[in-house]
NUBA-525912 format. One line per field, with one value per residue (C-alpha): residue in one letter; x, y, z. Coordinates in nm, 3 decimals. Layout:
N
aa = a  ... .
X = X  ... .
Y = Y  ... .
Z = Z  ... .
This chain:
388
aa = x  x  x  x  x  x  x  x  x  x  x  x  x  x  x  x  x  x  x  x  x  x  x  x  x  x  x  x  x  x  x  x  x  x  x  x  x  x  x  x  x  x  x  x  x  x  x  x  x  x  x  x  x  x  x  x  x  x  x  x  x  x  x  x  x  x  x  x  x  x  x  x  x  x  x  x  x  x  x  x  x  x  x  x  x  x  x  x  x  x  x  x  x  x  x  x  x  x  x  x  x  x  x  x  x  x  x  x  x  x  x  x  x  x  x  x  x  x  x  x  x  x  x  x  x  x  x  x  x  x  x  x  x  x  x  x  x  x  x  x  x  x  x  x  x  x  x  x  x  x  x  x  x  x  x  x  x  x  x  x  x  x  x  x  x  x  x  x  x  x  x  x  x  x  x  x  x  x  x  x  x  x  x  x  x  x  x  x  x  x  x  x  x  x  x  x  x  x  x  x  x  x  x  x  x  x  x  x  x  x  x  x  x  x  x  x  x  x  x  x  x  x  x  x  x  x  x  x  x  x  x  x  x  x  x  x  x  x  x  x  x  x  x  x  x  x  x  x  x  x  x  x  x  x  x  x  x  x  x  x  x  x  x  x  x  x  x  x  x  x  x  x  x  x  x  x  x  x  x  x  x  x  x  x  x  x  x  x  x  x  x  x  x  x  x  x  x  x  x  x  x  x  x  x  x  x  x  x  x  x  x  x  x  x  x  x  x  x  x  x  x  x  x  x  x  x  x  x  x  x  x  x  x  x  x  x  x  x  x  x  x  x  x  x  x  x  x  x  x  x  x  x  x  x  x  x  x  x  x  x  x  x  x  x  x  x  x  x  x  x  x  x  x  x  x  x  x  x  x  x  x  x  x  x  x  x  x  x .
X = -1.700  -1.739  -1.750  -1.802  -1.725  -1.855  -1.717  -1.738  -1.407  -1.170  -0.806  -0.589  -0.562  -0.855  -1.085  -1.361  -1.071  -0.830  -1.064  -1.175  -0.863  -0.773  -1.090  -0.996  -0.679  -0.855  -1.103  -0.828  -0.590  -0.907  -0.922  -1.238  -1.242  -1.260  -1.409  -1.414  -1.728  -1.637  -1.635  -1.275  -0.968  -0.634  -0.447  -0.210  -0.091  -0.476  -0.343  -0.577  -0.877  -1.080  -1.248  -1.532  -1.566  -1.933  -2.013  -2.163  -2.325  -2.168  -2.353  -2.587  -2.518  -2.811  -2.818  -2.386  -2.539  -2.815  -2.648  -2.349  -2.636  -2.808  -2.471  -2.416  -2.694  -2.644  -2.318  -2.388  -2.705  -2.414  -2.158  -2.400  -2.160  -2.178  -2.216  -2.273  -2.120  -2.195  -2.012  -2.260  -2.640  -2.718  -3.010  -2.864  -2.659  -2.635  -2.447  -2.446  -2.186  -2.355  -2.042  -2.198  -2.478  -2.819  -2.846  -3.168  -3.073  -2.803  -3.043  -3.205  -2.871  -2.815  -3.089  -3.090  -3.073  -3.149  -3.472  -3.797  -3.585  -3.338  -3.456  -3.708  -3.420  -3.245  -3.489  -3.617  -3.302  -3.291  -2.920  -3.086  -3.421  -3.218  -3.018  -3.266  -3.447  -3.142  -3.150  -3.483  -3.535  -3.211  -3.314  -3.680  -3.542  -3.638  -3.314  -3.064  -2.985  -2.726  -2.626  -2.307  -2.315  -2.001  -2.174  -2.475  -2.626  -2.579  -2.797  -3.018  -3.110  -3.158  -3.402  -3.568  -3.643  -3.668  -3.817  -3.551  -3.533  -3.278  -3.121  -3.072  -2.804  -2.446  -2.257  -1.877  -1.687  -1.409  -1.037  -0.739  -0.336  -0.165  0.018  0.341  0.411  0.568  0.673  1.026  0.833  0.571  0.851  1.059  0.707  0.618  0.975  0.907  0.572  0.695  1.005  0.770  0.495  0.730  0.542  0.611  0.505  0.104  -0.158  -0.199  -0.573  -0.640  -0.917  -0.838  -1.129  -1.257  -1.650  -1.566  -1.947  -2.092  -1.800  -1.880  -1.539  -1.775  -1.848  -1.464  -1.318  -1.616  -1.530  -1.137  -1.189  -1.315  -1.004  -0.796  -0.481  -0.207  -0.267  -0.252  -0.528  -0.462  -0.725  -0.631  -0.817  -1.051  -1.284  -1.367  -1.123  -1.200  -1.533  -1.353  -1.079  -1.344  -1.525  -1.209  -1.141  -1.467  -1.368  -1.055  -0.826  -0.729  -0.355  -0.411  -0.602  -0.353  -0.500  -0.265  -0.489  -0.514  -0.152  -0.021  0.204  -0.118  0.076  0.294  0.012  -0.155  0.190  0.289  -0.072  -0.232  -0.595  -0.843  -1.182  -1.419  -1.813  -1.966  -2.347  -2.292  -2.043  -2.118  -1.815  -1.509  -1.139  -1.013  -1.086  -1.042  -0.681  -0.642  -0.680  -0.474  -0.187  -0.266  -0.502  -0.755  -1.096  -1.395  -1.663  -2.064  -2.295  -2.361  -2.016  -2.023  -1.705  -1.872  -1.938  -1.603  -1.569  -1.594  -1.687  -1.355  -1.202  -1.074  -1.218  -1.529  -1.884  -2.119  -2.499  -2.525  -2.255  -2.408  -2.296  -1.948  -2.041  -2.035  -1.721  -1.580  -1.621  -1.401  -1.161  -1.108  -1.081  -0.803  -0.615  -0.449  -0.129  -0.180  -0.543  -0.448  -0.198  -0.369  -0.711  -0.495  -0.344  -0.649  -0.752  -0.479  -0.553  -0.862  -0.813  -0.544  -0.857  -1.013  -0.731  -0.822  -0.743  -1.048  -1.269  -1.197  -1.222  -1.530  -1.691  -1.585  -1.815  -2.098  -2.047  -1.937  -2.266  -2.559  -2.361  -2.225  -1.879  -1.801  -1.544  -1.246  -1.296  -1.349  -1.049  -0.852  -0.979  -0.882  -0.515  -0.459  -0.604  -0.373 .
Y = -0.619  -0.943  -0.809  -0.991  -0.869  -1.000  -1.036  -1.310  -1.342  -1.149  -1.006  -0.739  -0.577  -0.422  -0.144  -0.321  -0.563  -0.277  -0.077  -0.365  -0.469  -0.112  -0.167  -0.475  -0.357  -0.067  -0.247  -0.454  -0.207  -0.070  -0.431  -0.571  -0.914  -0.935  -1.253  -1.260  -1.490  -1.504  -1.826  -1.745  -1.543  -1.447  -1.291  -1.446  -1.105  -1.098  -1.279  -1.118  -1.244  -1.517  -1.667  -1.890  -2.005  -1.941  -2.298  -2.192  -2.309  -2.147  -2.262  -2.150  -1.751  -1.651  -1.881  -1.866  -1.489  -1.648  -1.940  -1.722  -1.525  -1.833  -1.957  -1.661  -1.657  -1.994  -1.878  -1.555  -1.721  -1.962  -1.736  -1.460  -1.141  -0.813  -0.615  -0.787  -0.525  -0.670  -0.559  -0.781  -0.730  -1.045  -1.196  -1.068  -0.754  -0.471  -0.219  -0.226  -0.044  0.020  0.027  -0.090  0.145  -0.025  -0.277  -0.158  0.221  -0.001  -0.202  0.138  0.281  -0.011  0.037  0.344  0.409  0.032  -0.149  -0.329  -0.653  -0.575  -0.375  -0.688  -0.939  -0.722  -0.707  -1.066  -1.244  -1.485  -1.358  -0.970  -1.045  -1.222  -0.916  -0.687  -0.976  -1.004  -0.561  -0.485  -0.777  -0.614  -0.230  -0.319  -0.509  -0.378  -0.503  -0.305  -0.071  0.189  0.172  0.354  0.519  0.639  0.932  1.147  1.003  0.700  0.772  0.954  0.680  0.393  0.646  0.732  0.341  0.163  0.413  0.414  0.643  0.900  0.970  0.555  0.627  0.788  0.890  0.776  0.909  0.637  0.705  0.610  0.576  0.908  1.023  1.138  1.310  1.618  1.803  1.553  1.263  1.304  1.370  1.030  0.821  1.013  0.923  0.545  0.564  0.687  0.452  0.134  0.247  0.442  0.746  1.162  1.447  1.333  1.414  1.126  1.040  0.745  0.550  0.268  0.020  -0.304  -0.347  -0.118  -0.109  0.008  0.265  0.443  0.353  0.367  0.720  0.797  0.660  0.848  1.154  1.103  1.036  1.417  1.547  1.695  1.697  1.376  1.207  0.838  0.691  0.394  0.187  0.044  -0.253  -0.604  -0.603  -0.694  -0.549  -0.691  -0.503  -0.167  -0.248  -0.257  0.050  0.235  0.079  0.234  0.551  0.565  0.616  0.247  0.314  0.559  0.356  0.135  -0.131  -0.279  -0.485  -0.519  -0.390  -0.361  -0.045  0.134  0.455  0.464  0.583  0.833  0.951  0.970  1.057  1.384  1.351  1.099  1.031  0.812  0.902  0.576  0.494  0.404  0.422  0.492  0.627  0.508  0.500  0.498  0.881  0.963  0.804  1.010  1.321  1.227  1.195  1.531  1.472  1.671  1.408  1.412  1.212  1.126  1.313  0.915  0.877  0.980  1.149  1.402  1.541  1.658  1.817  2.182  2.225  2.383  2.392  2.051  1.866  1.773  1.683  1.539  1.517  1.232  0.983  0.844  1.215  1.174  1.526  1.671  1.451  1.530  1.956  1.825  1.680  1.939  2.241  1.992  2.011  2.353  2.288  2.559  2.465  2.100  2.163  2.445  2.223  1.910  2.054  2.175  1.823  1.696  1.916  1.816  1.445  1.483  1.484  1.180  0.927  0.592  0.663  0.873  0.650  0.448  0.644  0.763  0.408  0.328  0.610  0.489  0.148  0.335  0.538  0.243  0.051  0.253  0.082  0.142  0.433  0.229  0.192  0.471  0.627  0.317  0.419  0.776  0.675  0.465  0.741  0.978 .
Z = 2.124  1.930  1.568  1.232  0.888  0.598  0.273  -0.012  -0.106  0.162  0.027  0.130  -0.232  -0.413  -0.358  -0.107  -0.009  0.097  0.282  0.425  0.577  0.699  0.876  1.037  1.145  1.321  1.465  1.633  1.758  1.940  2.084  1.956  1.863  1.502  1.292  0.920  0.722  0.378  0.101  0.015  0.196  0.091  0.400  0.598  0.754  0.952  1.253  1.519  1.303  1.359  0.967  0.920  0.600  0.453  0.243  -0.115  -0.420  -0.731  -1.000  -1.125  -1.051  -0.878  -0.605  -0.532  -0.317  -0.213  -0.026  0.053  0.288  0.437  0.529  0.686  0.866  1.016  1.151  1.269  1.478  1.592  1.712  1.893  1.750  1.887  1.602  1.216  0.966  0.625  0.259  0.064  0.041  0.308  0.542  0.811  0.898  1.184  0.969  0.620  0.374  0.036  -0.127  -0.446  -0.426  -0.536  -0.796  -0.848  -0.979  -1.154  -1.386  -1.486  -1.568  -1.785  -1.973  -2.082  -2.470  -2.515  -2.675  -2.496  -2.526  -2.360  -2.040  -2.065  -2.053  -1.784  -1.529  -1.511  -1.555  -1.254  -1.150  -1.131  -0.975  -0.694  -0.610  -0.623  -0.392  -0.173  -0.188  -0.081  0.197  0.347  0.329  0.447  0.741  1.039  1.245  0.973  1.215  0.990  0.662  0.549  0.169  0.025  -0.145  -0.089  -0.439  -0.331  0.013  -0.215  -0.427  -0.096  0.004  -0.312  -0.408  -0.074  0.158  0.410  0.731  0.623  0.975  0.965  0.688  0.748  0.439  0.433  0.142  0.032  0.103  -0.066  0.010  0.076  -0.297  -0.319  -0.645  -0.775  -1.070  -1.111  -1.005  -1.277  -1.551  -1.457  -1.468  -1.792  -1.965  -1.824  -2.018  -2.323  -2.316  -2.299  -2.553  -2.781  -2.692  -2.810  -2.731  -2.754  -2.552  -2.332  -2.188  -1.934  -1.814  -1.539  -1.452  -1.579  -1.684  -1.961  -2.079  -1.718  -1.730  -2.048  -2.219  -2.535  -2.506  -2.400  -2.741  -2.967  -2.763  -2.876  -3.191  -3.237  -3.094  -3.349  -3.179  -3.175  -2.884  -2.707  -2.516  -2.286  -2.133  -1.833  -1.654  -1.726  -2.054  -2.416  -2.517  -2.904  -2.897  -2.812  -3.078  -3.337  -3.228  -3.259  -3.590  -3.735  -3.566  -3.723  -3.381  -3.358  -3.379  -3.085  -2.841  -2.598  -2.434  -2.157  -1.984  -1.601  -1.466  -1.105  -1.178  -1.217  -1.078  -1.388  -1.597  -1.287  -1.343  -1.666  -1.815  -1.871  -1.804  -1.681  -1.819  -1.715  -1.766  -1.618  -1.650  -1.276  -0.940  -0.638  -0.543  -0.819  -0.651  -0.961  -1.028  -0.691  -0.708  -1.045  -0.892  -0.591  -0.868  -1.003  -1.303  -1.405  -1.429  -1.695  -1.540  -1.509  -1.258  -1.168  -1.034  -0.610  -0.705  -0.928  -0.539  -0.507  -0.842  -0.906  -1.253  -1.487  -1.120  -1.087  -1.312  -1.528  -1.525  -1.797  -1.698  -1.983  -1.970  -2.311  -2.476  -2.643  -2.799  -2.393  -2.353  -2.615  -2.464  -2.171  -2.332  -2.569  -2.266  -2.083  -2.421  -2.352  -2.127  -1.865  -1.766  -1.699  -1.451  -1.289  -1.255  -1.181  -0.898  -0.759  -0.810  -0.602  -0.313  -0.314  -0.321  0.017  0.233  0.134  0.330  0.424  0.782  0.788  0.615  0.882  1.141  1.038  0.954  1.377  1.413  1.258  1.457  1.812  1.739  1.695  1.958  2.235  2.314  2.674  2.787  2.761  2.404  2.263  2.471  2.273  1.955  2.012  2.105  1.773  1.542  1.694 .
């Protein structure tokens, strides 16, 4: 089959990026043609893909999407594909992957605990009203044949605000690297940790993300500074990080919080930390707490995170109904500070995590496509032989 992906910007590293380009590669080795649209690309690797560049307006905000889809429209009408499997809320898509769940549930989140103003503001800004534009004209469209979620919330909530068909949407849970960690492992990254941030015997807490406000690092540093125990918190990721200095100035933990900025040795502080919180107003499905529990960490998070599916309360990790309640944070992270409990619940986390493998995202995502589309015999017998 003639397939295209789209993507704005296409790159081999990221969390949309990475799975994409497992993705590619499978579609590939099963010997469909593969053809990329995207307004950018970073990947000189993807030699058995074909790219057409999508032309778009950046400026202002609201209409960079919006020309982004009529481009792709134009080509896809062009090039007569197979099968259009779409990452971006477009014009014109077989298969859609929700992988940002709906910006729709996301402006509510936003909202909440903030005045008339503000929700005002929010919901007729010209950049939201065009997504949520962009989001309904896709799920209403009659030729959107499957839509993949990466959590049951997440189908939930397509179904609960745009009517959709439920049997028209297939729920994908992401996948990550395989981890390989163990008790000798952890204690090398942990002495590399403490060796760069002149670190003792502290309790050490991690969040990893950027969009610090959507991901409730608010609420995570009023929930530490309750703790009354020594410990070290490091933020990890993208984000005003001024604001968060001040609010744990006023909180009186500021020579506690560690804020690295973005960092590509990420694993160092899975590693060499000893708990992850992250109580987001909103995430489909984060990778970053699924990767945390891959490395063994036990995980406080929101009931709006997909990954709260996975998590057995006090088994292997946390969840608060309110992401806005540092008090119900602060519960968590108190429980996790007794030794034996966090590494009996971040084992279990680990063993959980080992199913969730990129290989069977994958696999699974061919199944959604082989499924709408039929692919004859030889195909499927092809795709069988390089997921062996």
């Amino acid at each position: 089959m003639k397939i295209a992906l789209i993507r704005q910007k296409y790159t081999p590293f990221g969390g949309a990026e990475r799975y994409m380009a497992r993705l590619v590669a499978g579609l590939a080795s099963a010997g469909h043609k593969v053809h990329i649209l995207a307004a950018e690309w970073d990947d000189d690797r993807a030699t058995a893909v074909s790219f057409h560049r999508v032309p778009i307006v950046k400026k202002p905000g609201w209409f960079k999407s919006l020309t982004f889809s009529r481009g792709c429209r134009t080509i896809i009408e062009r090039e007569h594909f197979d099968v259009v499997f779409s990452l971006e809320r477009t014009l014109r898509q077989d298969i859609y992957r929700a992988g940002d769940g709906c910006h729709r549930q996301w402006l509510t989140q936003k909202s909440l605990g903030k005045g008339l103003l503000y929700k005002v503001w929010t919901w007729l800004n010209p950049l939201q009203l065009a997504y949520v534009w962009l989001e309904r004209r896709m799920f209403t469209d009659l030729g959107l044949k499957a839509i993949i979620a990466n959590s049951q919330r997440g189908k939930d909530d397509i179904i609960r605000l745009y009517g959709v068909d439920p049997g028209r949407i297939h729920v994908v849970y992401n996948g990550i690297d395989p981890v390989a960690w163990d008790q000798e492992r952890k204690l090398k990254y942990r002495k590399m940790l403490a060796d760069e941030f002149r670190l003792g015997d502290e309790l050490r807490i991690l969040y990893v993300g950027s969009g610090f406000k959507r991901k409730g690092v608010a609420a995570a540093i009023r929930a530490a500074a309750r703790l009354t125990v020594p410990f070290r918190f490091f933020i990890v990721g993208k984000g005003n990080v001024a604001r968060y200095r001040r609010l744990a100035k006023q909180m009186g933990i500021h020579e506690w919080m560690i804020f690295t900025g973005p960092r590509k040795d990420v694993e160092l502080f899975y590693q060499g930390s000893d708990l992850f919180v992250f109580p987001t107003l909103y995430d489909p499905f984060s990778n970053a707490t699924l990767e945390a529990m891959a490395h063994g960490l036990p995980v406080i998070t929101s009931r709006f995170n997909g990954v709260s599916e996975l998590i057995r309360q006090g088994d292997n990790g946390f969840v608060v109904q309110d992401p806005l309640d540092d008090a119900a944070v602060f519960d968590c992270m108190h429980a996790l500070t007794e030794p034996g409990r966090r590494r009996y619940m971040g084992g279990q986390a680990a063993v959980t995590a080992s199913a969730f493998t990129m290989q069977r995202n994958v696999q699974e995502t061919l199944a959604v496509i082989y499924k709408v589309f039929s692919p004859p015999a030889a195909d499927t017998e092809r795709l069988h032989a390089t997921s062996a």
